[in-house]
ZAVEXSE-870910 format. One line per 5 residues: number of its first residue (from 1); for each residue x, y negated, z negated of C-alpha. Coordinates in steps of 0.02 Angstrom, whole numbers, plus 50000, padded with zeros to 5 digits. Layout:
NUM	X,Y,Z; ... .
***
This chain:
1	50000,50000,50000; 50060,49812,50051; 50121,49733,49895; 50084,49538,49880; 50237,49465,49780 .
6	50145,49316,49755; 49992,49204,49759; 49817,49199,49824; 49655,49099,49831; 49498,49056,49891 .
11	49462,48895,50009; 49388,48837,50159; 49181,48874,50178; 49225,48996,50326; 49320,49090,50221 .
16	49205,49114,50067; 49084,49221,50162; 49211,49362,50189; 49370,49435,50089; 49506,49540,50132 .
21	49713,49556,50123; 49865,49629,50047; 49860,49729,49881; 49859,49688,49707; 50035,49652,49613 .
26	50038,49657,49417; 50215,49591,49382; 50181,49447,49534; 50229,49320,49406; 50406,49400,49364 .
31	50450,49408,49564; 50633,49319,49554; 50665,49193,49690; 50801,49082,49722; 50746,48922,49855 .
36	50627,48864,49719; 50777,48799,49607; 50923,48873,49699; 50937,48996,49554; 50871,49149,49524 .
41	50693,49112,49458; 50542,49197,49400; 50393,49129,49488; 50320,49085,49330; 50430,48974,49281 .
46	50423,48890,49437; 50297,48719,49434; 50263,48739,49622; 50185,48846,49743; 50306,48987,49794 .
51	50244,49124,49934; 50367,49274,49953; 50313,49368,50103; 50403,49575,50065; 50456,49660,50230 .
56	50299,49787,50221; 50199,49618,50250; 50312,49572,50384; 50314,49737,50477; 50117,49742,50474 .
61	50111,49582,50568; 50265,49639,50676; 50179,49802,50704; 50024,49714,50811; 50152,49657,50936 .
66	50184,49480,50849; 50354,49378,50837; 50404,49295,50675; 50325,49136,50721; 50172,49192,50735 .
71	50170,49339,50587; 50231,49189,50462; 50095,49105,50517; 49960,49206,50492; 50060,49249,50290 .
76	50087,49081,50269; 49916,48988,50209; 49993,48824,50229; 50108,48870,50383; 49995,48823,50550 .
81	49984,48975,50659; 50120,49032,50799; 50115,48946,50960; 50179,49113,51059; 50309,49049,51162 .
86	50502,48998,51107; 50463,48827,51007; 50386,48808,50847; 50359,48623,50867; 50193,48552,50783 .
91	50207,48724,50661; 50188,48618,50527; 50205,48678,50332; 50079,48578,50246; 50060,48468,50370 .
96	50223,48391,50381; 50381,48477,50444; 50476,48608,50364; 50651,48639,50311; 50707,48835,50407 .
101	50835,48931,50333; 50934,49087,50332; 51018,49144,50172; 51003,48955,50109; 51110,48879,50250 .
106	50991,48753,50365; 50929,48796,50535; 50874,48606,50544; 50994,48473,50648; 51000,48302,50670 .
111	50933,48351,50841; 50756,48385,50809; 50744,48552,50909; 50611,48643,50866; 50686,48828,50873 .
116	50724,48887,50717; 50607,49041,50711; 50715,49087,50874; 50848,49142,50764; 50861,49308,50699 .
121	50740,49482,50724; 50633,49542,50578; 50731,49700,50596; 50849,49606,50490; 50737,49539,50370 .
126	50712,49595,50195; 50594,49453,50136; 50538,49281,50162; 50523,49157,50025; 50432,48999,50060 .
131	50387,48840,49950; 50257,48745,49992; 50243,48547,49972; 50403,48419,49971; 50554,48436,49885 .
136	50700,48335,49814; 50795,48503,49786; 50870,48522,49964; 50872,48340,50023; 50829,48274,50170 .
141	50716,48396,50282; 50593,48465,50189; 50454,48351,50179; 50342,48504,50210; 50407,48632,50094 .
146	50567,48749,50131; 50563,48930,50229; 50712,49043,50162; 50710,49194,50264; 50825,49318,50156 .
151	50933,49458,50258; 50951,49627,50231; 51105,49693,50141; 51162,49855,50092; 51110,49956,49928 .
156	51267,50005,49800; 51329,50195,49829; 51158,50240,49952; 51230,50269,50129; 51062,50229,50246 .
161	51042,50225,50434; 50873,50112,50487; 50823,50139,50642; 50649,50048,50741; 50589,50080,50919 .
166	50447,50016,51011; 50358,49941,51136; 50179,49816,51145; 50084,49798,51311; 49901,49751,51375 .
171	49917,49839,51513; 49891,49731,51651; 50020,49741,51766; 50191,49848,51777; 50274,49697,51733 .
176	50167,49675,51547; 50292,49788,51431; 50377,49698,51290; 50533,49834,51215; 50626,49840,51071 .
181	50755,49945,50978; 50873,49919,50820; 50981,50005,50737; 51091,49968,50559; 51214,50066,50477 .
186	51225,50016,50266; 51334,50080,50116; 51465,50080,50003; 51496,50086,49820; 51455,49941,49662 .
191	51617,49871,49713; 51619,49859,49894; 51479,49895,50019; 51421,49819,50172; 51284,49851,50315 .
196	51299,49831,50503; 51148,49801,50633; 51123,49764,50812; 50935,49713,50855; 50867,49706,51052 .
201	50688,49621,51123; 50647,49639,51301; 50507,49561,51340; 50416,49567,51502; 50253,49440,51571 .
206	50143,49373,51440; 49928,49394,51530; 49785,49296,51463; 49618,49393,51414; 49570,49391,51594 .
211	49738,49482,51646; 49806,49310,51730; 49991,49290,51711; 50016,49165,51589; 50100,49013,51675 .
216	50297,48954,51628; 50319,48835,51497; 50434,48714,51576; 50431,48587,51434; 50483,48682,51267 .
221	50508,48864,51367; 50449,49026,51355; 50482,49203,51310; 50422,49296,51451; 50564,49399,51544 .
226	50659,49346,51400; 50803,49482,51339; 50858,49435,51145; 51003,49516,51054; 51025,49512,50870 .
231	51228,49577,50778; 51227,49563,50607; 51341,49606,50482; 51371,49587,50299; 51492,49629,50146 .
236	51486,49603,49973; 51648,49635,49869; 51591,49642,49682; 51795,49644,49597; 51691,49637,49420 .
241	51522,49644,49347; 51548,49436,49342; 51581,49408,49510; 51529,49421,49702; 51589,49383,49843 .
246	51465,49400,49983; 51513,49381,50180; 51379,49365,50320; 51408,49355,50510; 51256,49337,50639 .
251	51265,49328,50830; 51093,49276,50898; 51071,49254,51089; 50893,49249,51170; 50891,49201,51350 .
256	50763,49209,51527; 50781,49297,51656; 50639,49298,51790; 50619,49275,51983; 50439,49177,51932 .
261	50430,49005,51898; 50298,48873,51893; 50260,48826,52084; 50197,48637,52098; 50148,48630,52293 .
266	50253,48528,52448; 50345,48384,52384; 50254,48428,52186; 50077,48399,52268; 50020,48476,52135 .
271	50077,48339,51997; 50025,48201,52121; 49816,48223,52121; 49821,48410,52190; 49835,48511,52015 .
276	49746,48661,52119; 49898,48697,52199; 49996,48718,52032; 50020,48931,52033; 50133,49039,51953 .
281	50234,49113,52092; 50393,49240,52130; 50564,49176,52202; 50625,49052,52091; 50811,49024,52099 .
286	50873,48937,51941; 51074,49000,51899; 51054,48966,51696; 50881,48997,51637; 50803,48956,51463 .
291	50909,49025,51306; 50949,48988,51112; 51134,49058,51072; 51196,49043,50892; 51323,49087,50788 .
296	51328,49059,50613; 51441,49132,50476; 51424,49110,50288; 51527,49148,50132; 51466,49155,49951 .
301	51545,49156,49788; 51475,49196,49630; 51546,49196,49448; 51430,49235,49316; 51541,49175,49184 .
306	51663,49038,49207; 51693,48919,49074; 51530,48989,49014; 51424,48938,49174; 51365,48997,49347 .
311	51464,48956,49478; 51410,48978,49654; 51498,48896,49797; 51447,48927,49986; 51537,48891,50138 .
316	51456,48911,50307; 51455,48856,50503; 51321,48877,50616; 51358,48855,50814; 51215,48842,50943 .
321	51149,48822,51113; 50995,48772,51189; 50958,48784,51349; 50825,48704,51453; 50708,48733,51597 .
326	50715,48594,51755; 50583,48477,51719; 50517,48320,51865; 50553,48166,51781; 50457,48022,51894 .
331	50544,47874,51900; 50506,47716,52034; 50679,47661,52135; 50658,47537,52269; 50704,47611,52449 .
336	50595,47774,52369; 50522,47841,52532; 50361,47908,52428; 50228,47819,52398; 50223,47688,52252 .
341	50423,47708,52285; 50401,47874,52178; 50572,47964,52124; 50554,48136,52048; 50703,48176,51991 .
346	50723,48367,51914; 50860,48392,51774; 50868,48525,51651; 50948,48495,51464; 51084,48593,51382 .
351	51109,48536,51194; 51244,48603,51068; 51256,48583,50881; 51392,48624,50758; 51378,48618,50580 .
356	51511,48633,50464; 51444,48640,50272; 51493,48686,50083; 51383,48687,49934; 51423,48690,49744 .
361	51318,48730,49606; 51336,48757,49414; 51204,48828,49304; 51243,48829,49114; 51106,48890,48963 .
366	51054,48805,48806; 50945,48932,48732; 50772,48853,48791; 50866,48732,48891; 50937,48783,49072 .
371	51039,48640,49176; 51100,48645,49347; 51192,48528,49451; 51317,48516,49581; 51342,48446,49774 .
376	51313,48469,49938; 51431,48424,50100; 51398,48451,50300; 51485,48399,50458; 51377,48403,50615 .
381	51408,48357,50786; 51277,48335,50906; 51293,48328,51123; 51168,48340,51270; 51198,48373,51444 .
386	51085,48323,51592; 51098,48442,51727; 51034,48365,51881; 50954,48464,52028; 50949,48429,52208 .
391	50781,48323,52238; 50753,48376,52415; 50772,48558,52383; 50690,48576,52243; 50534,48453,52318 .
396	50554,48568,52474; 50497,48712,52388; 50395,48654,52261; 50497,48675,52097; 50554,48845,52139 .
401	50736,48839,52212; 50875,48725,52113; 51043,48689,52165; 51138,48578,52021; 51224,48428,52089 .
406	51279,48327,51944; 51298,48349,51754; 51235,48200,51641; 51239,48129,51483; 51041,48168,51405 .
411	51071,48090,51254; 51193,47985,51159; 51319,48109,51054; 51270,48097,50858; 51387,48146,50719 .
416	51324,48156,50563; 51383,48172,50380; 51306,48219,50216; 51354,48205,50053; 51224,48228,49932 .
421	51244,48266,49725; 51088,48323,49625; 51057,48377,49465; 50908,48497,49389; 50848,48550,49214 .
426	50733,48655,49137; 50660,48664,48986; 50565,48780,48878; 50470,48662,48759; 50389,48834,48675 .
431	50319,48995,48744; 50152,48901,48814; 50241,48746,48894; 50381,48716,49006; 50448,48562,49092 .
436	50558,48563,49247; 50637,48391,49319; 50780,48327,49444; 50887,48201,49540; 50973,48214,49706 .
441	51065,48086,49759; 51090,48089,49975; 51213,47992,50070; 51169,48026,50271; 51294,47940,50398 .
446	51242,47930,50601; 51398,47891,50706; 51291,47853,50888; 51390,47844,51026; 51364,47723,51194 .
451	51239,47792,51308; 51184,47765,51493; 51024,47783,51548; 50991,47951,51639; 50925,47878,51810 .
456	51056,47731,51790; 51175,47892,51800; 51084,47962,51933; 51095,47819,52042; 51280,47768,52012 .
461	51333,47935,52059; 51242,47926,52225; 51340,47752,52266; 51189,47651,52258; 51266,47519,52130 .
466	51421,47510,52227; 51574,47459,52113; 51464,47417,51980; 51450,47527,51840; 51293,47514,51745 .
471	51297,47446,51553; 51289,47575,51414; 51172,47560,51265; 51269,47512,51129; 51304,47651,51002 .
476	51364,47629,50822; 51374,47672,50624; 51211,47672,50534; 51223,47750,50340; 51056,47792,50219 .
481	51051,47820,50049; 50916,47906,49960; 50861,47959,49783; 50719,48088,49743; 50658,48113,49595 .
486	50567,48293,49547; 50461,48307,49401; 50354,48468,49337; 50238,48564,49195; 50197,48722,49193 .
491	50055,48798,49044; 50051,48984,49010; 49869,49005,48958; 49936,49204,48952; 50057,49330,49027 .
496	49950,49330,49173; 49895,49151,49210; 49955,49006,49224; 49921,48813,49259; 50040,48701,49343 .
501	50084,48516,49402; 50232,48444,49502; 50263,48297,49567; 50406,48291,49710; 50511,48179,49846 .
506	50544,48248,50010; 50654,48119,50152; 50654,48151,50333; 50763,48068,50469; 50675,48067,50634 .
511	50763,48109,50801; 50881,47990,50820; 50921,48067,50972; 50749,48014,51061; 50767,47854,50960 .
516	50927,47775,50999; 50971,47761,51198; 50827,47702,51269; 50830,47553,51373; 50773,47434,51486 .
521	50842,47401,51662; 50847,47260,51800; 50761,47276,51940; 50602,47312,52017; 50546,47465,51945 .
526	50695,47446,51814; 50835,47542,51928; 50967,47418,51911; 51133,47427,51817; 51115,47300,51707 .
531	51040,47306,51532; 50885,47202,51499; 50841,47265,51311; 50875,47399,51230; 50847,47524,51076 .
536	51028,47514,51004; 51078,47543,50815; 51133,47350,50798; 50962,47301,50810; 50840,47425,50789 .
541	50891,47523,50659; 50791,47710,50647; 50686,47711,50492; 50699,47836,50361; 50534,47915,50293 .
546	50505,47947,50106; 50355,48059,50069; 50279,48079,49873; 50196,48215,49842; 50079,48278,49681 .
551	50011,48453,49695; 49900,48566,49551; 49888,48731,49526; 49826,48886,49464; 49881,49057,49471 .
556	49834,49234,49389; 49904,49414,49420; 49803,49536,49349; 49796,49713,49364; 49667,49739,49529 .
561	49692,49568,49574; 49793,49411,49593; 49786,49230,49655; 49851,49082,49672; 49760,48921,49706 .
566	49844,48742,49735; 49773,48559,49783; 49901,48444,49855; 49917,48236,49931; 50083,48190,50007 .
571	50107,48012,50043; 50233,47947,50155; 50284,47762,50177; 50296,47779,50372; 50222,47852,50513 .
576	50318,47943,50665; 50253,47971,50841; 50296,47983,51006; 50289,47857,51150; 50185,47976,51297 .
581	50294,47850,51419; 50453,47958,51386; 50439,48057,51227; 50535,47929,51130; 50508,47947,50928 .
586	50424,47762,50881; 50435,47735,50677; 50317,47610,50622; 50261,47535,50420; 50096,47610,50436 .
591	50049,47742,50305; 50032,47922,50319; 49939,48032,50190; 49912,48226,50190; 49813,48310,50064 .
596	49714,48476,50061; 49706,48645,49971; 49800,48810,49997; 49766,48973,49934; 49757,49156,49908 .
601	49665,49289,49851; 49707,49490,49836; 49586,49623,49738; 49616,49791,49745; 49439,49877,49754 .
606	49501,50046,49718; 49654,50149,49729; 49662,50135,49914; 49554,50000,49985; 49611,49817,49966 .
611	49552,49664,50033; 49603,49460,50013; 49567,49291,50097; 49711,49158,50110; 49667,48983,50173 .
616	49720,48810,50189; 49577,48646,50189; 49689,48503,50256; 49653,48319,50293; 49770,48201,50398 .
621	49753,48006,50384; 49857,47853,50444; 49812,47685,50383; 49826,47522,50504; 49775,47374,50493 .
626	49719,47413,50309; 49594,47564,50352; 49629,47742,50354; 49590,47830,50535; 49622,48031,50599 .
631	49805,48085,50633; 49819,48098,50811; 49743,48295,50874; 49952,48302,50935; 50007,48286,50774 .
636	49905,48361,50659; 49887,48515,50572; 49701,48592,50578; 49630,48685,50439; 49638,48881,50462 .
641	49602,49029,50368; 49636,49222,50366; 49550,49371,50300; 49622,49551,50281; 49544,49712,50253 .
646	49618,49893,50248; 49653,50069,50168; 49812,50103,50134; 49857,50289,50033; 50055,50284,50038 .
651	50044,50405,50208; 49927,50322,50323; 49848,50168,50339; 49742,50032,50426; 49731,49858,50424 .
656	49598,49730,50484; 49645,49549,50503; 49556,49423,50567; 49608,49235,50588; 49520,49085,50605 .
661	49576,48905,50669; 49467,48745,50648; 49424,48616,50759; 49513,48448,50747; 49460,48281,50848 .
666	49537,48112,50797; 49476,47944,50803; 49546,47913,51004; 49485,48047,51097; 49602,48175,51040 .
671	49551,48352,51010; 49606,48546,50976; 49485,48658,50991; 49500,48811,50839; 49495,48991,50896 .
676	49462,49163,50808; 49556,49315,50849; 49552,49485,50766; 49718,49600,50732; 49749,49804,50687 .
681	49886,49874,50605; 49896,50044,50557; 50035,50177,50503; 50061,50364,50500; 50193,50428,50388 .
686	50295,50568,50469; 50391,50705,50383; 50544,50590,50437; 50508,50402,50480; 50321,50325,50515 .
691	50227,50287,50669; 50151,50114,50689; 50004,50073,50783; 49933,49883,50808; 49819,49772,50924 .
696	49845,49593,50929; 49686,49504,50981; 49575,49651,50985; 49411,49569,51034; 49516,49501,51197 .
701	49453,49309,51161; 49514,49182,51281; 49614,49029,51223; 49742,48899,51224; 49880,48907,51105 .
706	49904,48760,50988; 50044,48707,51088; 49955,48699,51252; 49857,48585,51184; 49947,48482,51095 .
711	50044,48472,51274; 49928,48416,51370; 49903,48273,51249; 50103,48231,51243; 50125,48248,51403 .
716	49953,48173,51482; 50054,48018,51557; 50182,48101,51647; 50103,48246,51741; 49930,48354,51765 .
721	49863,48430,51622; 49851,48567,51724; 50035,48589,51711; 50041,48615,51534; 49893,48752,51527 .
726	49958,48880,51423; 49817,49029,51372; 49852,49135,51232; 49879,49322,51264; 49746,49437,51279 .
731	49728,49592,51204; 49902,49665,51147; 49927,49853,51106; 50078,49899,51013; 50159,50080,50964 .
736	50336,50084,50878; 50428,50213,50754; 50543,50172,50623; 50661,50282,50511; 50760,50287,50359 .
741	50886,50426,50377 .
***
């Protein structure tokens, strides 16, 4: 039977009328974490709402055919659901965006790139620890609560081979098979052990509930033809039973490779008032497709007893990536033989990041008193190249054949430091009360460099400026320093249940990238070299936001039953959006306020037959002009809920799921438009390993993903709506075996 390490409620009025879930847990309250205080800590001492997702939750989701994005998003009450391609942008925690990482080192850059859930297979997952709301603990980042995803390591003097096969299709074509296969070799003794895994995904075409192809993202990218390769390894050296050294190595690389692509008509007809003529067709010819590479290596030390503290120090570097799919750009250049002088111009962006890192903390006990401090330092460096495709060829066959002719500068190179120090203390006042409070103090420095505008590029490598070179946007030092301030209670009413407040800071940077380096040009359509205005770090700074947030809660684990209920309002003192012109981030004074419920509910009706309901109630507001109006449909997070049923005797199993999302219109026009779908998981226990059975969207409904939507709204001012159509994927069945030898 699933075991729920954590939390539960009841919430929206959809989700009153039915119940169902994950098991009941007893000792929930004892599960020990570490992201909630970056020590190990019981969940009930911990004034905040903490989620720990166990692997046999996980693989249940997994099992139905779903990536991680999507299975944390239907575990997650507050986590929005998946958006089923590569990107998890707009997969909001809480509303507001969340801090990803691995092992505690950050999979969140400078660079706002939202692909941090394309970063490691759940093959090498051994749980998930989440906490909702903002924090000061980790600094800037987490304005909507922190994801720790925890690795696998090996168990002392137990030698174990895992091993998972499998495949998910819906049968529609040849081409709709999705593969995978892992393997990991673990052991060793108390002293030294380690554990060794490689993890392969090939996936194949991704069809809609009417067996359509679903079309090519060619804005954030897909995973359809999309190979993905996960090596990771890990040792632990344990020289005495008062220290560890622990020693992690990943290699990550998920990357296209298809002869379809997104076919927009003669001369992109299709983007210029013919939208019928935008198809999914075969023979594109595109050298470097789509594709997320990282490395990322990280060292821990831990000394349980030096000069009568915790120490643990960290060192880590992460390495990645990202490529892009070609993507028409319409400018206006005078001499343009289109009409209104019209100048698509394809490029496609590669953009790297390297982070460099080392964290120190101390933990030291006064009997009912438990202190922690220490600091935090990272190096990152930031750069984006424009590839640049041949216009006439790729106009010539309608977005389908691309032949690079110059590499660009996309945006203006960003290095950034951090140096933040923070301390944390606990405090047993007696065995009912508890009090938990913090600082962290953040220093963030930007070093922009000097950017040219991409068509300004364009242009002066074609010879059209002559001996002029265009003017760069100035680039330059910009500093911020931040203090947050944390501040809980927690009340025992028994050994079971518990009442809670907390009152945090989160800070968030937006993309400087898409801030800084935009610019105004002379001439007619702005063409010319020469710099008119500009967004440049000398006089338009980039805007830090602060966000407050007060949550209360309750939560109970009793011995059929458990749950965990929280209400929540997060104010910030800015607002970010983005500029539909060209995606820039514009920061502005106005207000932003988020506040809803989240919860979760798990009963066990009998030995074998469970049942829960998670959900999360949300409301999104900006004030302007002194009145409060709708977040914007692209922004926002809707409310959702989802109920789980099964029977589960320890050697089969079943699993109902279904999962609802809620319609959302703003005050402008904007809307999403909510969705149900339905998901099986079941299990057969073999006299060696188990076979999994699952079907992901087993009523076959017919939608559009979150991000389609949210797409179309982004994107309404550059191209056809049409163009950014993405369905979600009909009905999914998926067969795999796994085995512990």
């Amino acid at each position: 039977m699933n075991k729920l390490n954590t939390l539960s409620t009841k919430l929206t009025p959809l989700a009153l009328v039915l119940f169902a879930s994950c098991g009941h847990a007893a000792n929930t309250l004892e599960t020990v974490v570490v992201t909630a205080n970056r020590v190990d800590t019981s969940i009930s001492d911990i004034a905040a709402t903490m989620w720990v997702i166990e692997q046999d939750q996980l693989n249940r989701e997994i099992n139905t055919g779903a990536d991680l994005k999507t299975a944390l998003g239907r575990l997650i009450p507050s986590f929005d659901f998946g958006n089923e391609g590569r990107t998890n942008f707009g997969q909001n925690l809480r509303g507001r965006s969340a801090l990803v990482m691995i092992d505690g080192v950050s999979l969140n850059s400078t660079r706002a790139i939202s692909r941090q859930l394309d970063s490691i297979d759940p093959f090498n997952i051994a749980h998930v620890e989440v906490l909702s709301g903002a924090t000061s603990i980790y600094g800037a980042g987490a304005a909507g609560g922190i994801i720790n995803i925890i690795t696998k390591k090996a168990t002392p003097d137990e030698t174990k081979v895992e091993l998972r096969v499998g495949g998910s299709s819906g049968f529609s074509s040849s081409e709709d098979l999705n593969k995978n296969l892992a393997l990991a070799v673990s052991g060793g003794s108390e002293k030294l052990r380690g554990r060794l895994s490689a993890a392969y995904e090939g996936r194949g075409a991704s069809y809609d509930a009417n067996g359509q192809m679903i079309l090519p993202d060619i804005t954030q990218t897909d995973l359809q033809f999309n190979q993905s390769i996960d090596i990771m390894g890990n040792l632990e050296f344990e020289p005495t039973s008062e220290q560890l050294l622990s020693l992690t190595g990943q290699y990550y690389n998920s990357e296209q490779d298809t002869e379809y692509g997104t076919y927009l008509g003669p001369n992109l007809a299709g983007i210029f008032g013919a939208p019928e003529l935008i198809s999914i067709q075969k023979g594109l010819q595109l050298e470097e497709q789509p594709a997320t590479e990282r490395v990322l290596v990280n060292a821990q030390y831990r000394h349980n007893n030096l000069l009568n503290q915790t120490m643990l120090a960290e060192a880590y570097y992460r390495s990645e990536s990202m490529q892009f799919y070609p993507f028409p750009s319409i400018y206006q250049v005078t001499g343009s033989p289109l009409p209104g002088s019209s100048y698509p111009l394809y490029g496609a962006s590669l953009q790297e990041t390297d982070v460099l890192g080392a964290k120190l903390l101390f933990t030291k006990d006064f009997d009912s008193l438990e202190i922690s401090y220490g600091i935090d330092a990272e190096s990152e460096s930031f750069s984006a190249k424009q590839k640049i495709f041949d216009t006439n060829t790729a106009l010539a066959s309608g977005g389908m054949n691309f032949k690079q002719v110059q590499t660009l500068q996309r945006y203006p190179d960003i290095d950034t430091q951090k140096l933040s120090a923070f301390g944390q203390a606990n405090w047993d006042i007696n065995q009912d009360w508890s009090v938990s409070g913090g600082l962290r103090y953040q220093y963030i420095e930007h070093e922009v460099g000097d950017n040219v505008g991409v068509l300004q590029q364009h242009l002066a490598g074609l010879g059209a400026y002559g001996p002029i070179s265009p003017d760069a946007i100035k680039g330059g030092k910009t500093d911020y320093n931040e203090l947050l301030f944390n501040l809980g209670a927690i009340y025992r009413i028994n050994d079971q249940q518990q009442l809670w407040a907390n009152f945090s800071q989160g800070f968030n940077l937006p993309d400087p990238a898409k801030y800084y380096g935009n610019g105004t040009y002379s001439g007619t359509y702005g063409d010319g070299p020469s710099l008119v205005d500009s967004i440049n770090v000398a006089d338009n700074r980039l805007e830090g936001v602060k966000t407050n947030s007060l949550e209360l809660g309750w939560r109970t684990a009793q011995q059929n039953y458990d749950v965990q209920l929280a209400a929540y309002y997060s104010l910030s003192d800015k607002t970010t959006s983005y500029d539909r012109s060209n995606l820039a981030v514009v920061v502005n004074d106005d207000e932003r306020r988020i506040y809803g419920l989240e919860g979760q509910a798990n009963y066990l009706f009998t030995e074998n037959w469970y049942g829960g309901v998670q959900a999360h109630l949300i409301k999104s507001q900006t004030k302007s002009d002194g009145s409060w109006s709708a977040l914007a449909a692209e922004e926002t997070s809707p409310s959702n809920a989802v109920l789980r049923g099964g029977y589960d005797n320890f050697n089969y199993g079943a699993e109902l799921q279904w999962q609802t999302l809620a319609d959302y219109s703003d005050d402008n026009g904007g809307e999403l438009k909510g969705y149900s779908l339905a998901n099986l998981s079941a299990y057969y226990a073999l006299p060696i390993g188990q076979l999994n059975f699952g079907i992901q969207n087993l009523f076959n409904k017919d939608y559009e993903t979150l991000w389609s939507q949210r797409a179309q709204i982004l994107y309404s001012s550059i191209s056809a709506p049409e163009l950014f159509s993405f369905k979600g994927q009909g009905r999914t069945y998926a067969l795999s075996y796994n085995a512990e030898f």
